[in-house]
C-alpha positions as CSV (number, residue, x, y, z in Angstrom):
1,X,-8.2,-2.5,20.4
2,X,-5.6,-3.0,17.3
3,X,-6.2,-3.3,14.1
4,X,-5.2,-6.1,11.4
5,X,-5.6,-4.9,7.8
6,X,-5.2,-7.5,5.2
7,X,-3.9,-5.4,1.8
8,X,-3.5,-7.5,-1.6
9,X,-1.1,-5.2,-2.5
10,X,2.1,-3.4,-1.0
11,X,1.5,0.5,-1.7
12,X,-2.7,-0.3,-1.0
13,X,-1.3,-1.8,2.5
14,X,0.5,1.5,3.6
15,X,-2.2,4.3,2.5
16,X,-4.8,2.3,3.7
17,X,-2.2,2.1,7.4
18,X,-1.0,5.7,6.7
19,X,-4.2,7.8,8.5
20,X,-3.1,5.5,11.6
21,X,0.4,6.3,11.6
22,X,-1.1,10.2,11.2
23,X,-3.1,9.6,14.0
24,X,0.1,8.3,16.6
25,X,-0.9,5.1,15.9
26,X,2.3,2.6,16.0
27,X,2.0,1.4,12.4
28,X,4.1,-1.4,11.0
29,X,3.2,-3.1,7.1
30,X,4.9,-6.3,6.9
31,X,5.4,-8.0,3.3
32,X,5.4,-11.7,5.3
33,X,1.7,-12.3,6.0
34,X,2.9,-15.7,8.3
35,X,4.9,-17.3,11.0
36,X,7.7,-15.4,9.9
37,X,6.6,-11.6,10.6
38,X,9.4,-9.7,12.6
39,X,8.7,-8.9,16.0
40,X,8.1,-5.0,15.3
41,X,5.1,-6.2,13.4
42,X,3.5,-8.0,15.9
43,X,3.8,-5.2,18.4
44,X,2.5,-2.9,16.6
45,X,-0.9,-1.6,16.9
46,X,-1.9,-1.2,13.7
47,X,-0.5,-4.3,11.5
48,X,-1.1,-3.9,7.5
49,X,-0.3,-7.3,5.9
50,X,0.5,-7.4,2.2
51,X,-0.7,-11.0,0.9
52,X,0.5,-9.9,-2.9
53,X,-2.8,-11.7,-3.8
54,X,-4.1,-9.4,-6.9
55,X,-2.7,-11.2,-9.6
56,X,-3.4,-14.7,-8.0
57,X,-6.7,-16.8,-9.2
58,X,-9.4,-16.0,-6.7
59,X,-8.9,-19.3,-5.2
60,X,-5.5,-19.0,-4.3
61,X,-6.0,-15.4,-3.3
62,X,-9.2,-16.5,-0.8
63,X,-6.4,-19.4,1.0
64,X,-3.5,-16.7,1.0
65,X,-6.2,-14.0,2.8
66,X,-7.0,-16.4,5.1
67,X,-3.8,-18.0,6.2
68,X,-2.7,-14.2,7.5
69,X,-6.0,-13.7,9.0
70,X,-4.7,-17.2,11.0
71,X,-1.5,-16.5,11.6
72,X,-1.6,-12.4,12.5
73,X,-5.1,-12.2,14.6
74,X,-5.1,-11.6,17.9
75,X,-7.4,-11.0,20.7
76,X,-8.6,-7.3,20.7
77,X,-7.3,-6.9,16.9
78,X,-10.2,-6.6,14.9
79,X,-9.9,-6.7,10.9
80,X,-10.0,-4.3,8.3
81,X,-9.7,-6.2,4.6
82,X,-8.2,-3.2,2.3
83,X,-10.2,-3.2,-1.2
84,X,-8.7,-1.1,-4.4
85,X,-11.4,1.6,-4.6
86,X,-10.8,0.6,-8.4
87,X,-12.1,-2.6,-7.4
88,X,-9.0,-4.4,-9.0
89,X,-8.0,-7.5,-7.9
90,X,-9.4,-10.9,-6.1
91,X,-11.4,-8.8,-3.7
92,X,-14.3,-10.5,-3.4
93,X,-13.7,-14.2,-3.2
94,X,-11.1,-12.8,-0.3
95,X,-13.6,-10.9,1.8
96,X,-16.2,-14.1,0.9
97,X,-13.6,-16.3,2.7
98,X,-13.0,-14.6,5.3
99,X,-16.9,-13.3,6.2
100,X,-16.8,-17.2,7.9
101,X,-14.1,-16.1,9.9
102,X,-15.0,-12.3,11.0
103,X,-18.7,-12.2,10.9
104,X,-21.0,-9.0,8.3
105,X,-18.7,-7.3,6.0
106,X,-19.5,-3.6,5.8
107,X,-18.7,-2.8,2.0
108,X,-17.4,0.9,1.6
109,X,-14.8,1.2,-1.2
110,X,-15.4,5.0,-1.5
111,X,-12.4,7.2,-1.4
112,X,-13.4,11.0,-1.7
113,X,-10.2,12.5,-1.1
114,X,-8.5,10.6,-4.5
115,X,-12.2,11.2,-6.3
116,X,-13.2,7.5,-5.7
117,X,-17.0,7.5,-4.5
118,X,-20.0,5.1,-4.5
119,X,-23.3,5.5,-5.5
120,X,-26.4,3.4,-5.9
121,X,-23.5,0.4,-5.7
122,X,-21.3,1.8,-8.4
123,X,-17.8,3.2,-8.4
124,X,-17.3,6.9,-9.7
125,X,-13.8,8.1,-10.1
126,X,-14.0,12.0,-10.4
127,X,-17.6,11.4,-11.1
128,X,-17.4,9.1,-14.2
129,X,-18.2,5.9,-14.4
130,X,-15.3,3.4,-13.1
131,X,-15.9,0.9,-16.5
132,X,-15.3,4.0,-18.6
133,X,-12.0,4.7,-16.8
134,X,-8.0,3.9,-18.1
135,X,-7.6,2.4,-15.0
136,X,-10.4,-0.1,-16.0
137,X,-9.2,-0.4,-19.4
138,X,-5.7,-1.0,-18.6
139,X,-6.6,-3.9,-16.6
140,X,-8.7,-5.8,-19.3
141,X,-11.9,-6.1,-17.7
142,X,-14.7,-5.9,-19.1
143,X,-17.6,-6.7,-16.7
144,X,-19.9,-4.3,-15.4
145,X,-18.4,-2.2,-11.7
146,X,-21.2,-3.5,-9.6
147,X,-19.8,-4.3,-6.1
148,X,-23.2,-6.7,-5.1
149,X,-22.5,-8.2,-8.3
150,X,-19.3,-9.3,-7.7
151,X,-20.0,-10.1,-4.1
152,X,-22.6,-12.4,-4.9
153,X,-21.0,-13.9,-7.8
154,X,-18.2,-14.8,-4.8
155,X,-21.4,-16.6,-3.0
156,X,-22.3,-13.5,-0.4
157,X,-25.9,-12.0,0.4
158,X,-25.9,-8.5,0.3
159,X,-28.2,-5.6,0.8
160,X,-27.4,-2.0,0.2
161,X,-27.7,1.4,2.3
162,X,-27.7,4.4,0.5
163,X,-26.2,7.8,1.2
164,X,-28.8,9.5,2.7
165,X,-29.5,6.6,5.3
166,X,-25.3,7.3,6.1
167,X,-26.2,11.0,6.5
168,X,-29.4,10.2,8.6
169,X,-30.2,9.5,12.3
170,X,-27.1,7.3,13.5
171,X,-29.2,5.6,15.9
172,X,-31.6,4.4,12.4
173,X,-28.5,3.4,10.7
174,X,-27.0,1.2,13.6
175,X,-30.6,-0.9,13.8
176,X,-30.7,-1.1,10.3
177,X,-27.2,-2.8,10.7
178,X,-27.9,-4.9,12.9
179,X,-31.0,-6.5,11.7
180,X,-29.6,-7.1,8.4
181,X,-26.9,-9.1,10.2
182,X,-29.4,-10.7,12.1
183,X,-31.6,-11.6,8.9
184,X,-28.4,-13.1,7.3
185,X,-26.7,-10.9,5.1
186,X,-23.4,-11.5,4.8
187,X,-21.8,-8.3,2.9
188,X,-23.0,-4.6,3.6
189,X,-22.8,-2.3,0.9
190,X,-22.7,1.3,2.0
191,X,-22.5,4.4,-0.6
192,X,-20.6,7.8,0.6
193,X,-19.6,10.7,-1.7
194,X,-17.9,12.3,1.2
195,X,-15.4,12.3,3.8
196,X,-18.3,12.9,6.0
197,X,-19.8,10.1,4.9
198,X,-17.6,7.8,5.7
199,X,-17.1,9.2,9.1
200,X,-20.5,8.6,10.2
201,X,-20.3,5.3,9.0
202,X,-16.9,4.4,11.0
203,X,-18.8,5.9,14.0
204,X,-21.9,3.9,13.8
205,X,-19.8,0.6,12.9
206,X,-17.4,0.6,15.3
207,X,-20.1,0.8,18.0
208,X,-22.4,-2.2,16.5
209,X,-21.6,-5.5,19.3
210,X,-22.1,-7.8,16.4
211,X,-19.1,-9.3,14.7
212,X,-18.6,-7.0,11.5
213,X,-15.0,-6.2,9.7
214,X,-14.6,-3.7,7.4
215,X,-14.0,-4.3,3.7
216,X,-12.9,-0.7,1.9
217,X,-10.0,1.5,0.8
218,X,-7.9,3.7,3.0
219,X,-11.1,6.6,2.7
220,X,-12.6,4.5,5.7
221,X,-9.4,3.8,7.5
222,X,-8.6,7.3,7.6
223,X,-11.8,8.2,9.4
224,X,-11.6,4.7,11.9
225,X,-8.1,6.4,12.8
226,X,-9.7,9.5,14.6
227,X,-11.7,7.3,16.6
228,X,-9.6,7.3,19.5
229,X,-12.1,6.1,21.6
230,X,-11.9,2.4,19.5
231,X,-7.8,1.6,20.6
232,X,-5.8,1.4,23.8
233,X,-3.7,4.4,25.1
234,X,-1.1,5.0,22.4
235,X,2.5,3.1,23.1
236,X,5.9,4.3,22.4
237,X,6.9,4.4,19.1
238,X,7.8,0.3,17.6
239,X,11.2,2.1,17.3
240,X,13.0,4.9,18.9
241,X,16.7,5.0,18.3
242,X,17.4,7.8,16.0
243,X,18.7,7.2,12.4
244,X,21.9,8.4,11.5
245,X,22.2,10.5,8.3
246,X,22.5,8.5,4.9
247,X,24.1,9.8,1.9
248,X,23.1,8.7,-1.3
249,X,21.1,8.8,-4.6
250,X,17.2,9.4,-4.3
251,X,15.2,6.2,-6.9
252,X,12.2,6.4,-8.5
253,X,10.9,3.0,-9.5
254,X,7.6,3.8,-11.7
255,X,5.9,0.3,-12.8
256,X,2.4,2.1,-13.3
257,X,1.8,2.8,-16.9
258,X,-1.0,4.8,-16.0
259,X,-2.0,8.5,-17.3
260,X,-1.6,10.0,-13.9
261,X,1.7,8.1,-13.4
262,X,3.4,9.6,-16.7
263,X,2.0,13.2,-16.1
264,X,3.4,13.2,-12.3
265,X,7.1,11.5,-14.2
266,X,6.9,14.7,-16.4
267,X,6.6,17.0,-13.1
268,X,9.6,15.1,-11.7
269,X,11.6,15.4,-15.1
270,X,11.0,19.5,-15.6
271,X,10.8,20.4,-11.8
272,X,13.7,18.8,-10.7
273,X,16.2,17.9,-13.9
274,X,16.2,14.4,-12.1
275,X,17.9,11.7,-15.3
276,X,15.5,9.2,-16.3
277,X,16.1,5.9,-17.9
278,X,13.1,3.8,-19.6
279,X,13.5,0.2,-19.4
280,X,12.2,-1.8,-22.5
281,X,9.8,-4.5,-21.3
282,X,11.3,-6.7,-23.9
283,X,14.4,-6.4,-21.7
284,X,12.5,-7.4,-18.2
285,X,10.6,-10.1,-20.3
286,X,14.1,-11.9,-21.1
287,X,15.7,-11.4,-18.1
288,X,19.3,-12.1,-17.9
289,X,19.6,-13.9,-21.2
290,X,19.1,-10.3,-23.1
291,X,22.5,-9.7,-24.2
292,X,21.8,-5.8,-22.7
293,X,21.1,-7.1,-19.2
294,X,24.9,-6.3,-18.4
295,X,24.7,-2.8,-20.3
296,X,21.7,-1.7,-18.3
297,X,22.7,-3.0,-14.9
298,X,26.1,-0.6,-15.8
299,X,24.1,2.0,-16.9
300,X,22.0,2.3,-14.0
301,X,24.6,1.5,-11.6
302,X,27.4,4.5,-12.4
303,X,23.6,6.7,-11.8
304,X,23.4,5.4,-8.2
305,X,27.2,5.1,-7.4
306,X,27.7,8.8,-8.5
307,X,24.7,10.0,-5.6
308,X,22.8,10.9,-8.8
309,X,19.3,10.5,-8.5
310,X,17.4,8.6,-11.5
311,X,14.3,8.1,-12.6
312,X,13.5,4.4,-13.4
313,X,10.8,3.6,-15.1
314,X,9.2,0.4,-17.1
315,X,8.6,1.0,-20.8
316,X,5.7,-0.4,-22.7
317,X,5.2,-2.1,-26.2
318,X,3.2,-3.8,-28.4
319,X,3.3,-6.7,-26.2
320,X,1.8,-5.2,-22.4
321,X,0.0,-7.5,-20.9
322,X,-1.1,-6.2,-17.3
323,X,-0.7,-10.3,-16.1
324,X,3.1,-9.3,-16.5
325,X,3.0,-6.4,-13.8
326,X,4.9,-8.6,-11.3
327,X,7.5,-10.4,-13.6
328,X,8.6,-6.7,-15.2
329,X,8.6,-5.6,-11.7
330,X,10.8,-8.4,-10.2
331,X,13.1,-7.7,-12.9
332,X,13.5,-4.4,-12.6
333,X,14.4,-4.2,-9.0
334,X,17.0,-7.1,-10.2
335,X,18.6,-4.8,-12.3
336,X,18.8,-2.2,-9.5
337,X,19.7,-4.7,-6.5
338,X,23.5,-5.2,-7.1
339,X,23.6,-1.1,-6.5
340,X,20.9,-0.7,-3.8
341,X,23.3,0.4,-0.6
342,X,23.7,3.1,-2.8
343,X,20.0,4.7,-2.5
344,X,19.7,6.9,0.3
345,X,15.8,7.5,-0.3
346,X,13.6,4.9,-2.7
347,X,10.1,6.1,-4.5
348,X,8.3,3.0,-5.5
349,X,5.2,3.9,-7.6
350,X,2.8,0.7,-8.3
351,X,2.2,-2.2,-5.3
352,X,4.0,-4.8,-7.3
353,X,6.7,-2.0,-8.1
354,X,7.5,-1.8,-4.3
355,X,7.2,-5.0,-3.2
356,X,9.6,-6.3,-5.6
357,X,12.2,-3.6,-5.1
358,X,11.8,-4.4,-0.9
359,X,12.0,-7.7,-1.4
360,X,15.2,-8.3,-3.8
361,X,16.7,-5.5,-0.7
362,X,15.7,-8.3,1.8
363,X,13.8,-5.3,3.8
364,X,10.2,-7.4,4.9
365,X,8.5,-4.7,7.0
366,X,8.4,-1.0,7.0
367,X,7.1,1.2,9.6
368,X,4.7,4.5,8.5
369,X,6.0,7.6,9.6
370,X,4.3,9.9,7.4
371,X,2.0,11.3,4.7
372,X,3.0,13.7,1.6
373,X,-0.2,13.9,0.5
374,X,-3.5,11.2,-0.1
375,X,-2.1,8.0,0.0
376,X,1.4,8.7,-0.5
377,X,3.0,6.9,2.3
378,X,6.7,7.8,3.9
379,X,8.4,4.9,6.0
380,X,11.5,3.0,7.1
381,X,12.8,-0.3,7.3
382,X,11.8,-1.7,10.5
383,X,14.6,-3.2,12.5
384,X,15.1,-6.8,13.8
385,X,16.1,-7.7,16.9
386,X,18.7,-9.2,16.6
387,X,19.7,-6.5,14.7
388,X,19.0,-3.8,17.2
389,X,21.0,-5.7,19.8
390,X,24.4,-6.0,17.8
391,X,24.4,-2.7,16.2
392,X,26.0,0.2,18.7
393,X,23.9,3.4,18.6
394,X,24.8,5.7,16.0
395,X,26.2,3.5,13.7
396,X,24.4,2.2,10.1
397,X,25.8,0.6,7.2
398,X,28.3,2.3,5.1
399,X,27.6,1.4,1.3
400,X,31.6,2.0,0.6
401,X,32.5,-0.3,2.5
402,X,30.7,-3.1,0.5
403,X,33.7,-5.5,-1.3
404,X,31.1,-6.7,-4.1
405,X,28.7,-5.2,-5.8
406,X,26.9,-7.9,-6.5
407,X,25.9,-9.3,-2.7
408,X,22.8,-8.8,-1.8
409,X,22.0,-5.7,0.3
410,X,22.3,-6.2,4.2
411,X,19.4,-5.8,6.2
412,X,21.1,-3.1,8.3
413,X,20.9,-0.6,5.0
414,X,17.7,1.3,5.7
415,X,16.5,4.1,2.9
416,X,13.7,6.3,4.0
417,X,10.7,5.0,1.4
418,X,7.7,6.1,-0.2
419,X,5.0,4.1,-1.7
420,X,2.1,5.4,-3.7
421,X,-0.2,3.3,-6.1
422,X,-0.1,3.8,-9.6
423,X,-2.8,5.9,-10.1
424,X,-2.9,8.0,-7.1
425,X,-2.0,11.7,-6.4
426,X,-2.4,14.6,-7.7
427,X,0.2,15.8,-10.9
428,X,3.3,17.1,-8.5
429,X,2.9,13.7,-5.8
430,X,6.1,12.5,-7.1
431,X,7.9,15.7,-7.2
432,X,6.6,16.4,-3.2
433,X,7.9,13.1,-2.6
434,X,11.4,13.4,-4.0
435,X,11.8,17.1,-2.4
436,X,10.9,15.5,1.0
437,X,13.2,12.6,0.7
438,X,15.7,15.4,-0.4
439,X,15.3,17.8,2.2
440,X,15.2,15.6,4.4
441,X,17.8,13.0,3.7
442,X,19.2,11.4,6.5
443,X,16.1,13.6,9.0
444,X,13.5,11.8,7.6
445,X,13.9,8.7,10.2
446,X,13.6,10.8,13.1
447,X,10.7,13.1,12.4
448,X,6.7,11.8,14.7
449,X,4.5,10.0,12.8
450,X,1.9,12.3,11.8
451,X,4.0,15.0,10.4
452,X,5.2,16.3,6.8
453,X,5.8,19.0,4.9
């Protein structure tokens, strides 16, 4: 068996891929959900596809979700739709179009090891309520947390199974699952408060004959990975040539303005003396036409050219709207990309944050090598073929040797990168990231998946 996991977002893709990848599981996450996805994708066992869907109307999101579902299934690859365990996003009008398509959705946003559990329905983070939480606030919503809700409201039947029906007889919870499917329900809500929990239930799941996906966060995934019993023998890595050293500036891109995201910035700031430059928003609004656009682009650029490592991060004002994540974001990594061959490792906080940086690098696939800590995600540029075939062993783009500034970075420059959602980690994630990257500059490509400080 393989695995297709449909993300709606690019840091949610890889740590919901990442417990594969830790498991010795080839593991590519591709940022074209179509036709176009590079080859390493496609032979890769475990294929995380980011739609970018979250800020999309729930129409548009359903079609995007299932136009990669079309174009990336395969027989034998079975489909894992990754949720926000904040519940964020178009989530249920996605996994409502694509129940026609994969048969019972088993529910299960719970993710214990980041403090995101479910009970009676209802997301806790670190026990509170999830409406009550910054996260919630910061993304305007004001409608109740209630997953059956919002599935039903999307046009599903649901029914629920509590936690201690997870933590009973596995033979009780496998009929149960199966006559709900039988009786018609279309979406399976399951609570779990533990890591154990969620075990049992990818134990029980991945046994049930009738057709079932899984709809959840990377808290499931991670337990589906130990499973070995569920995939074929495990292949060669997608890559193997070893990655020559790269010299150059470790980036930070922070587009999160969340609590935990400014707390881990101040780690990063005191821990490691690493510059940092705040962006105003009104700047990123305006784009080029601010008369500073030059200024900043100068500013940031003399930071990367030097091998200095900087701090990047998007201000915030009177103005935030949280509709505006991906228009700040696309114009920040445009005030980086003229400069980019010049970053040795990237740290890309906040889905849209990463995406956009990846994309304005022309990098559309990454493949997971390893795990700092909970859903902080190390990886590298996948390679095309065509690239592979022209490139002599040993060799790699040399950023000095670039006559312009200004073209756009080749394909063939490949920084080691980190993801990590806004809100994740503990207080020193970005601080463990950047001392990885910068222990291990240039080592980084080479090390097994699976491994980490």
């Amino acid at each position: 068996m393989s695995l297709l996991i449909i993300a709606d977002d690019l840091s949610g893709a890889a740590d919901c891929a990442i417990g594969f990848a830790s498991a010795g599981r080839s593991t590519v996450v591709t940022l074209a959900s179509g036709a176009a996805t590079s080859g390493a994708a496609h032979t890769a066992q475990i294929l995380a596809a980011d739609t970018d869907t979250r800020r999309l109307t729930p129409p548009e999101a359903a079609q995007r979700s299932v136009e990669a579902w079309q174009a990336l299934h395969a027989p034998g690859r079975r489909l894992y739709k990754k949720i926000d365990s904040t519940l964020r996003g178009n989530w249920a009008a996605e996994v409502a179009a694509l129940q026609s398509l994969a048969g019972l959705a088993i529910v299960a946003p719970a993710f214990p090891a980041t403090g995101r559990t479910l009970r009676a329905g209802r997301v806790l983070v670190h026990g509170a309520p999830l409406e009550t939480t910054e996260t919630w606030q910061l993304e305007g919503l004001d409608k109740p947390a209630d997953v059956s809700a919002m599935l039903e409201a999307a046009g599903l039947r649901t029914a629920q199974i509590d936690v201690a029906a997870v933590r009973g007889a596995p033979d009780a919870l496998h009929q149960r699952i199966v006559a709900l499917s039988r009786d018609g329900i279309q979406a399976l809500i399951v609570d779990a408060e533990t890591s154990e929990d969620l075990l049992a239930l990818a134990q029980v799941t991945a046994a049930v004959t009738e057709p079932l996906f899984w709809v959840a966060s990377g808290g499931l995934a991670r337990e589906l990975a130990t499973l070995h019993a569920l995939f074929d023998a495990v292949p060669g890595r997608v890559e193997s040539a070893a990655e020559p050293a790269q010299q150059g500036a470790i980036l930070i891109l922070v587009g999160s303005l969340s609590a935990v995201s400014e707390r881990q910035c101040a780690m990063l700031r005191e821990r490691a003396g690493v510059e940092e430059m705040i962006v105003p928003p009104a700047l990123l609004r305006a784009g080029r036409s601010d008369r500073n656009w030059a200024i900043w682009q100068a500013r940031i650029g003399a930071q990367l050219e030097a091998s200095a490592d900087l701090l990047l991060r998007i201000g915030r004002d009177d103005a935030f709207d949280p509709a505006q994540g991906a228009q700040l974001s696309t114009a920040l990594a445009a005030l980086v990309a003229p400069h980019f061959a010049h970053v040795a490792g990237l740290i890309a906080t906040g889905g849209e944050t990463a995406r956009a940086m990846l994309s304005e690098a022309g990098i559309d696939s990454l493949e997971l090598l390893a795990e700092i800590e909970a859903g902080v995600a190390v990886a590298r540029p996948c390679r095309s073929p065509s690239e592979l075939h022209r490139e002599p062993h040993g060799l790699s783009h040399d950023p000095s040797h670039d006559s312009s500034h200004d073209a756009a970075p080749r394909s063939s420059h490949r920084p080691a990168v980190v993801t990590k959602a806004g809100a994740f980690g503990t207080e020193h994630a970005l601080y463990a990231a950047y001392l990885h990257l910068r222990k291990n500059a240039g080592k980084v490509m080479d090390q097994p998946a699976g491994t980490s400080e």
